[in-house]
N, C-alpha and C positions, 0 to 999 in steps of 0.2 A: 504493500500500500504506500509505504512513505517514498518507494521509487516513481510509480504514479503521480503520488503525487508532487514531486518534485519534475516533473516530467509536463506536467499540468502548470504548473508556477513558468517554468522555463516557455513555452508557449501561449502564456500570457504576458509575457514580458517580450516576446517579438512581437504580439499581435499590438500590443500600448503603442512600446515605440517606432515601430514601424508608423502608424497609426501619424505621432506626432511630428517623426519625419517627413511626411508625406504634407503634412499642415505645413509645416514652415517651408519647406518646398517651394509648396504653391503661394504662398504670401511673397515669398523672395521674391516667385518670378513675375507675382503682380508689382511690385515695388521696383524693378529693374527696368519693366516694361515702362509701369510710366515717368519712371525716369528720364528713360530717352525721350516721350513722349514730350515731356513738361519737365527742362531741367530743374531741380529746387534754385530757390534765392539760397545765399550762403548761410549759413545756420549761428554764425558766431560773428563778433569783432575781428580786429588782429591781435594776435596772443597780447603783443604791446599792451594794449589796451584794458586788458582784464586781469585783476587781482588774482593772486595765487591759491588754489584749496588748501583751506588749512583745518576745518571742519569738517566733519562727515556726522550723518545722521543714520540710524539704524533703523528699519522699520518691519514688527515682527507680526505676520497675523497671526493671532493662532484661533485654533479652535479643538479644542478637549485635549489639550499640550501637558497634560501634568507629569506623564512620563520621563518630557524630554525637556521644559521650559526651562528648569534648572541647571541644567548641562550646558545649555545653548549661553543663557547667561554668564555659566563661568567662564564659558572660552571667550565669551566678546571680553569680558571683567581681566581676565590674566593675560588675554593676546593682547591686548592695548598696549600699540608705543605712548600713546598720551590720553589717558581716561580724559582729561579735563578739556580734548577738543572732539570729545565722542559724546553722542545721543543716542538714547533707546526709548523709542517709540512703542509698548507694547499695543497691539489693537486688539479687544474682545469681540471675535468673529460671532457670538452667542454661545461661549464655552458653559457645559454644564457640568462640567467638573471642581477640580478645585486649580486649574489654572491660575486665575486671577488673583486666587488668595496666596498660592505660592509666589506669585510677581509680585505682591506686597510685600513677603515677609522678605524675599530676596531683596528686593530696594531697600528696606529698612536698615538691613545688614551690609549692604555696600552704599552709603552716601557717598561717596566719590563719584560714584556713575550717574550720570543724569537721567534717571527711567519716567520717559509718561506712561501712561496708563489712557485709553481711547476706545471707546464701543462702537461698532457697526454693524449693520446685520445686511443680510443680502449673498455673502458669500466674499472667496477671496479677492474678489475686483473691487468691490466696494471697501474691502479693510485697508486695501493697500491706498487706496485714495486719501481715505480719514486720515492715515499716515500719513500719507505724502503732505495734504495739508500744513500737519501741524509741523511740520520738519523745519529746523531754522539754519541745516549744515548746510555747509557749500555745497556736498557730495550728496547724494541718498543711497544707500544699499538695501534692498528688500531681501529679504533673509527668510528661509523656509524654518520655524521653533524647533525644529531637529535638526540642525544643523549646528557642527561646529567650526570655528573657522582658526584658519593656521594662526598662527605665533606671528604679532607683528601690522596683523590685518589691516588696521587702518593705513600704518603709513605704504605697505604694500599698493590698495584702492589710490588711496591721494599720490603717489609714484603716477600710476599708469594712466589716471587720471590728468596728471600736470602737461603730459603732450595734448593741448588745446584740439588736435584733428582727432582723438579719442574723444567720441560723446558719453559711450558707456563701456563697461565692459564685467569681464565675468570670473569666479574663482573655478578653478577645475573642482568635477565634484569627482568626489570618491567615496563608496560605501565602507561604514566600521564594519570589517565581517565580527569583530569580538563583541560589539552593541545589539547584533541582531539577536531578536528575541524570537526568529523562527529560524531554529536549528538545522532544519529539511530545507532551507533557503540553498536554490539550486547556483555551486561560483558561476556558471556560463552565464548564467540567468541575470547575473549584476556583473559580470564582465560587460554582457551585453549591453547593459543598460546605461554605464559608465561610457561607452563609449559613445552609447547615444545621444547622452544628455549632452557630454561633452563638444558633441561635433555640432548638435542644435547652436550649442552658447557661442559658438564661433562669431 
């Protein structure tokens, strides 16, 4: 049974991101198209012109995150080259667990960090927006609540960020196989999916 179903897991993990490769594909080659079509105006100043990032704002949606909210927090809290130029944004996507109340007591126990707290309902487009709002960084990074990010993160983002013809950009993702909490989690299955994700973010 557990080779089934591992077998099962691995074929739903081609059928996803095949699925989402297929999405970004076709938006690409809409956006190439009317490129030529209709070139854009320039998007920026000349670098001359614009201040340097020196802030970044973090913006976290979550919804029913208690498992992971805590982990996520410590890695932005110890990666940090400079807490005092980092924000975190948490948004309550309609959590009914105890997310929110572990985002309390964690803020409580790190004042250094500057954490808001923000409610949305609607799902993840709308949380990240509540976010995005309230953001006062130079930078914004929208962040998945299980995620944790390298040693450093900020000043990493504001690096790649500081070449003004980069508008955005992305961390490679990698799965903890020692975090996963499903043992039968097949490696081709997050090989695959690693390198999906990864070739999408490009």
């Amino acid at each position: 049974m557990r080779t089934i179903g591992g077998l099962v897991d691995y074929l739903l993990v081609v059928a996803v991101q095949s699925f989402m490769l297929l999405q970004v594909g076709f938006f690409d080659a809409i956006r190439r198209l009317l490129g030529r079509l209709r070139p854009p105006p320039p998007l920026h100043s000349p670098a001359a012109t614009l201040p340097p990032l020196r802030t970044v704002s973090v913006v976290l949606p979550t919804y029913n995150e208690e498992r992971s909210i805590r982990h996520c927090l410590d890695a932005l809290h110890h990666g940090a080259a400079s807490l005092d130029d980092v924000e975190v944004i948490v948004v309550d996507g309609g959590c009914r667990d105890r997310t929110m109340d572990l985002v309390a007591e964690w803020s409580a126990a790190h004042p250094r960090l500057r954490l808001l707290r923000e409610t949305s309902h609607g799902g993840r487009g709308p949380a990240v927006r509540a976010g995005v709002r309230h953001a006062t960084g130079d930078a914004v990074l929208v962040l998945h609540a299980d995620t944790a990010l390298p040693a450093l993160w900020d000043a990493l983002l504001l690096r790649s960020l500081s070449d003004r013809a980069v508008l955005m950009t992305a961390f490679s993702f990698q799965c903890d196989r020692a975090q996963l909490a499903e043992a039968h989690s097949p490696p081709a299955g997050l090989a695959l999916m690693e390198w999906t994700v990864n070739l999408r973010s490009r």
